[in-house]
C-alpha positions as CSV (number, residue, x, y, z in Angstrom):
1,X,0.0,0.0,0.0
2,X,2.9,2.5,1.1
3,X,4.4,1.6,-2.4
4,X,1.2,2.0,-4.4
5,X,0.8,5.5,-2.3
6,X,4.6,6.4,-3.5
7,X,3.8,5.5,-6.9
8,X,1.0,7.3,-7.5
9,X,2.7,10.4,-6.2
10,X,5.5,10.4,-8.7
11,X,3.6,9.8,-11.6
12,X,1.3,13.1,-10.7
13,X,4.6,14.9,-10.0
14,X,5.8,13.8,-13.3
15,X,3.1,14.6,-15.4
16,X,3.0,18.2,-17.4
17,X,1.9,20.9,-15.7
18,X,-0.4,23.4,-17.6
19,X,0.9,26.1,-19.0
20,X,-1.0,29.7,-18.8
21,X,-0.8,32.2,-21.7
22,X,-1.5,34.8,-19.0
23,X,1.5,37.3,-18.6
24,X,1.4,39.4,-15.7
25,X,4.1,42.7,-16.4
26,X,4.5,45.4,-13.2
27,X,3.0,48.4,-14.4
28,X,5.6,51.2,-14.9
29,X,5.6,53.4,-12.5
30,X,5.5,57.2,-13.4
31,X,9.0,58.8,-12.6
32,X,8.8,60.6,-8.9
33,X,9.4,63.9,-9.2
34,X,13.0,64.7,-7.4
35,X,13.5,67.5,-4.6
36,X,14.4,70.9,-5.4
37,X,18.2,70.5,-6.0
38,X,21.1,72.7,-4.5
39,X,24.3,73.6,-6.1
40,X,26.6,73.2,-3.7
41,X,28.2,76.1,-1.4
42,X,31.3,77.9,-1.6
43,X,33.8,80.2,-0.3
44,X,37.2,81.0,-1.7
45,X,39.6,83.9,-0.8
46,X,42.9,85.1,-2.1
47,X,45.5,87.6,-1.7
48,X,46.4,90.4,-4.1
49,X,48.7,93.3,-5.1
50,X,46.7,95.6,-6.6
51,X,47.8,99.3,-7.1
52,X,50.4,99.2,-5.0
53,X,48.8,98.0,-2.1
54,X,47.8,94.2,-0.5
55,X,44.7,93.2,-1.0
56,X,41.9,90.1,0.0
57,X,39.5,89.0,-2.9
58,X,36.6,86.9,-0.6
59,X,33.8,85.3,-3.0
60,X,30.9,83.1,-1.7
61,X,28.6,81.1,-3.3
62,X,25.5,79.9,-1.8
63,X,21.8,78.5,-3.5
64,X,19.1,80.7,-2.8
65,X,15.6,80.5,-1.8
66,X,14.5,83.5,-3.2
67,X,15.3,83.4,-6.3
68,X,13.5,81.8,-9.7
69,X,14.1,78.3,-10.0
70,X,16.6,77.1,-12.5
71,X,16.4,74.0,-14.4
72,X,18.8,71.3,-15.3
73,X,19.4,69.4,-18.7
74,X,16.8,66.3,-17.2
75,X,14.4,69.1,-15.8
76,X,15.7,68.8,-12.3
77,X,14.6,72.4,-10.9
78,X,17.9,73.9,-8.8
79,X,17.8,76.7,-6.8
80,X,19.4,79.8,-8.3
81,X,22.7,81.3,-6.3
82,X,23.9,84.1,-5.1
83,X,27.7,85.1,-5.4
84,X,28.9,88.0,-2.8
85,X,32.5,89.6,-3.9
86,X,34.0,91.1,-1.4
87,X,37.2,93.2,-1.6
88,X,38.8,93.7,1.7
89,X,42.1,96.0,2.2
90,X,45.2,95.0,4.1
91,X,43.7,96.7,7.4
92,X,40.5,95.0,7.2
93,X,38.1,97.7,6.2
94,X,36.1,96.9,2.8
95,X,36.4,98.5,-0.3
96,X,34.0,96.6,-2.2
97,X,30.9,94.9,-1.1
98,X,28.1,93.4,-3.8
99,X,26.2,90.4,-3.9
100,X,25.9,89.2,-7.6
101,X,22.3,87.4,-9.1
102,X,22.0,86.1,-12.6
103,X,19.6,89.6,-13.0
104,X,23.1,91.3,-13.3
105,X,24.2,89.5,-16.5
106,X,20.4,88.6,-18.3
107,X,21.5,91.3,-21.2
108,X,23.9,88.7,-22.1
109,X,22.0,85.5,-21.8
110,X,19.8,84.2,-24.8
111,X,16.4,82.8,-23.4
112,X,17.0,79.6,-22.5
113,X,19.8,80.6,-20.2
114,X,18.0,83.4,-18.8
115,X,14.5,81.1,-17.7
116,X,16.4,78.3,-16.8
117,X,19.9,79.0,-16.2
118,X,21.6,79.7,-12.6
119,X,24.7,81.8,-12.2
120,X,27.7,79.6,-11.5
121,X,30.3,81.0,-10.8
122,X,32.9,84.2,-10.3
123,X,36.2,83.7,-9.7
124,X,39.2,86.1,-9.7
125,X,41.6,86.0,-12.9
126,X,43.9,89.0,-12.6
127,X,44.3,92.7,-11.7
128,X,45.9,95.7,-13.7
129,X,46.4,99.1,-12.5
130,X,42.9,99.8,-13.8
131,X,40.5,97.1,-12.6
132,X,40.0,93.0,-10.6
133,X,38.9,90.9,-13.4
134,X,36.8,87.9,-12.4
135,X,35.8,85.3,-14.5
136,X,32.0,84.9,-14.2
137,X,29.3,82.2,-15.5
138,X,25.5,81.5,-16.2
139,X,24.0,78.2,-17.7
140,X,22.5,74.7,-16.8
141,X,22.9,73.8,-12.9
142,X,23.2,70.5,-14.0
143,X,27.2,69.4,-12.9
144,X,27.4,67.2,-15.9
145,X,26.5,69.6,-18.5
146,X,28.9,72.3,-20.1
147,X,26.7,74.6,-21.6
148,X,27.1,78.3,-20.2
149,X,27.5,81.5,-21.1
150,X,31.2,82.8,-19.8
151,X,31.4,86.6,-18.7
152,X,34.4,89.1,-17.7
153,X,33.8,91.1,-15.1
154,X,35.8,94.2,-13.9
155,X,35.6,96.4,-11.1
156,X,37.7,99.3,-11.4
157,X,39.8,101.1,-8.7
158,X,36.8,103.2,-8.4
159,X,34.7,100.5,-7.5
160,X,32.4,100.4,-10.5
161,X,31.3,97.1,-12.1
162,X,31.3,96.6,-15.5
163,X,30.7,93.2,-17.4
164,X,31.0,92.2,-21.3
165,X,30.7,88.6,-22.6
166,X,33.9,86.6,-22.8
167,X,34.8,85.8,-26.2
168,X,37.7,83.8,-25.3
169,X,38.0,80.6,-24.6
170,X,40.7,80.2,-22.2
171,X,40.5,82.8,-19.4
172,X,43.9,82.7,-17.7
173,X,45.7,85.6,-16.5
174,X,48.0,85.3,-19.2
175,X,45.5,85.2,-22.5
176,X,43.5,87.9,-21.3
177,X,43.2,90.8,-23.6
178,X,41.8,93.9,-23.1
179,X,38.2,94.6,-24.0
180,X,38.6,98.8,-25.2
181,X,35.2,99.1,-27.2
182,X,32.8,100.7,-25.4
183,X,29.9,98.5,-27.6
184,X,31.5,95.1,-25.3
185,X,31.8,96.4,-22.3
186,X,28.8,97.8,-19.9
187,X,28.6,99.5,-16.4
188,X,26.4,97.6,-14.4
């Protein structure tokens, strides 16, 4: 009987099984929107001769709230910075103070950079007896893209700002030439 019992259970265990022409797929699931994204925060500061005299160049970076929303290549929205210069003499005491937005350099932006760009970056390149030149740039927020529009911006020993668009495309101390036409350059 126990063999008959064994028996009967193999050949039910051997036979086919039925096959179902039902498939069952997960449903995709829609993409979940990501978190307002932040650039990340910066501070640099460096020491310079300048008309004569010793000098501290202090810029900050920092995302903020305030501002439009930019927008990344993959539509991630970033917050937009903010990028203070400061120009400090050897005592201390400041000569320059001016937080910068991507509003100062929209004249120079085509569309898409101004609705969805975020100012990048300003960093200091060199200094003449006439002005600080900073490198400065708007575009995507996005850390893997390269698309921006690159600026020059001066402030003169007076302590005026002016910017132009930067139609070189190495920006080191050494390559830099002077911008003289009045039609490129712009008091801001």
């Amino acid at each position: 009987m126990l063999f008959a019992a064994a028996l009967a259970t193999v050949c039910v265990s051997c036979g086919e099984k039925k096959k179902s022409d039902v498939i069952i797929a997960p449903k995709p699931q829609a993409p979940k929107p990501k978190q307002t994204q932040k650039m990340s925060a910066y501070e640099q500061s460096r020491n310079v001769e300048w008309i004569g005299a010793s000098y501290k160049v202090v810029m900050k970076r920092e995302p903020d709230t305030e501002l439009s929303f930019a927008c990344g290549d993959d539509n991630t929205k970033y917050y937009d910075n903010k990028i203070t210069v400061r120009i400090l003499r050897k005592d201390g005491t400041e000569f320059f103070n001016r937080t910068f937005t991507k509003a100062d350099f929209t004249e120079y932006l085509d569309e898409n950079t101004k609705k969805n760009g975020a100012l990048l970056g300003l960093v200091f390149v060199s200094a003449d007896s006439n002005a600080l030149t900073f490198a400065g740039s708007v575009g995507s927020p996005d850390i893997t893209s390269d698309e921006y529009v690159p600026l020059v911006v001066k402030i003169s020993r007076f302590g005026t700002v002016s910017v132009s668009k930067d139609s070189q495309l190495d920006t080191g101390a050494e390559d830099e030439q002077e911008k003289t036409s009045s039609d490129e350059e712009d008091e801001v």
